[in-house]
C-alpha positions as CSV (number, residue, x, y, z in Angstrom):
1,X,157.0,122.5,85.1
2,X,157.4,123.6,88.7
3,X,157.5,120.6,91.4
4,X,155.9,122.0,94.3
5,X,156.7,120.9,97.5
6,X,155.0,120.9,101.2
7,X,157.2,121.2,104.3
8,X,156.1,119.6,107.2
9,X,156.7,121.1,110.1
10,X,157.0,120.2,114.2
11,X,154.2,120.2,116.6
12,X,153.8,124.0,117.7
13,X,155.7,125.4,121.0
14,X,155.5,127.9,122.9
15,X,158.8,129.3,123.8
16,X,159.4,131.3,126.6
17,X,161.9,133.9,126.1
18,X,162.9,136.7,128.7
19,X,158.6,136.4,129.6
20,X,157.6,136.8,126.2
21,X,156.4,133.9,124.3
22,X,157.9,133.1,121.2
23,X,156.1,130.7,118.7
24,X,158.7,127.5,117.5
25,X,158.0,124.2,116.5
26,X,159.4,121.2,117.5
27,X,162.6,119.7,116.3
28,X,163.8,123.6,115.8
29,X,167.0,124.6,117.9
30,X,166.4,127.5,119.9
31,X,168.7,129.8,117.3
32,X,166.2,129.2,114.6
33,X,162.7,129.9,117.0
34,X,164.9,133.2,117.9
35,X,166.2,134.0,114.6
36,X,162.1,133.5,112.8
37,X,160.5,135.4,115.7
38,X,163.4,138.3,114.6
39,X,165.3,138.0,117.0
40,X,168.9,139.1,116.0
41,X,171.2,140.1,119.2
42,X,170.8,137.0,122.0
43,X,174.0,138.7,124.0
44,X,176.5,141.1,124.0
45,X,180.6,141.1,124.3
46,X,181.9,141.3,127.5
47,X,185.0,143.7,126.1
48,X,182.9,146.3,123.9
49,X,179.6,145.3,124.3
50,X,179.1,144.1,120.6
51,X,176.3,142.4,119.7
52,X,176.3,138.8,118.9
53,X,174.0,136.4,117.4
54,X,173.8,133.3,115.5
55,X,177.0,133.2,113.3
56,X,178.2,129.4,112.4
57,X,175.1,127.7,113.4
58,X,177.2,124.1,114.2
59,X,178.5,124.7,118.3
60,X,181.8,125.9,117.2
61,X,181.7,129.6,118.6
62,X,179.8,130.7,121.3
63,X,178.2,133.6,119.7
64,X,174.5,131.9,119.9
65,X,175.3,131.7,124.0
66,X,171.6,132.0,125.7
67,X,171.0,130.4,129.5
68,X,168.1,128.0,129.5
69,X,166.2,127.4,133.0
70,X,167.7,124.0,134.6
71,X,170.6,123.9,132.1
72,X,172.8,127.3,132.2
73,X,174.5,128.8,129.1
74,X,174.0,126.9,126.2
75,X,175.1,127.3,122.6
76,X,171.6,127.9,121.6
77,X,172.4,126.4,117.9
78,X,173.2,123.2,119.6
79,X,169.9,123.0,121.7
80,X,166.2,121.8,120.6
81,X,163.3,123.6,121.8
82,X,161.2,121.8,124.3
83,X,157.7,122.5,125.6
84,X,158.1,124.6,128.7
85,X,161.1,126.1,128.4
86,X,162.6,128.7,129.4
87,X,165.1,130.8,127.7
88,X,167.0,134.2,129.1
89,X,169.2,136.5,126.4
90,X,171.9,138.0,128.2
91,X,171.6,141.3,129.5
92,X,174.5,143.5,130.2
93,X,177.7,141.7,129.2
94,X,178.1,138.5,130.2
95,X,181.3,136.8,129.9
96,X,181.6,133.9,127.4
97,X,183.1,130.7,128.7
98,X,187.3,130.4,127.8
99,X,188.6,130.0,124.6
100,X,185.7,132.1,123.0
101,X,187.6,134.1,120.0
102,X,184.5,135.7,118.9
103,X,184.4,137.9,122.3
104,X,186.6,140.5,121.2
């Protein structure tokens, strides 16, 4: 017999992301509204220009960096949405703060 089970999500959000709004739910981090709304690459390496992206998903590496209005670079793994805000992917190749290994 198969237990079926209901997940209850967050109030809905809309997130704000480079001007496009993104749908998350509340109690999300911004990695997983990005990585539903298939959203892959949120920067690149400063070195080669690889892209990066959610890759340990606990604040160790800074692969998930994103810059949030009012609150800079973020490790966006680390970071709940919130209504209103505002979320900027790197464009170019931004550097990643010291001691990044996952830069190149």
């Amino acid at each position: 017999m198969r237990e079926e089970s209901v997940i209850e999500r967050g109030e809905p959000i809309d997130l704000l992301v480079d001007g496009e709004a993104i749908k998350a739910y509340a109690g999300e981090t911004i990695a997983g509204a990005l990585t539903a709304a298939g959203r892959r690459v949120f920067r690149h390496t400063a070195k080669t220009g690889a892209p990066r992206g959610l890759f340990c998903g606990i604040g160790i590496c800074f692969d998930c960096l994103v810059t949030v209005e009012g609150m800079g670079q973020v490790r966006s793994c680390m970071v709940s949405v919130q209504p209103g805000m505002r979320v900027s992917l790197f464009e170019g190749n931004p550097s990643a703060p010291r001691g990044d290994s996952a830069t190149d």
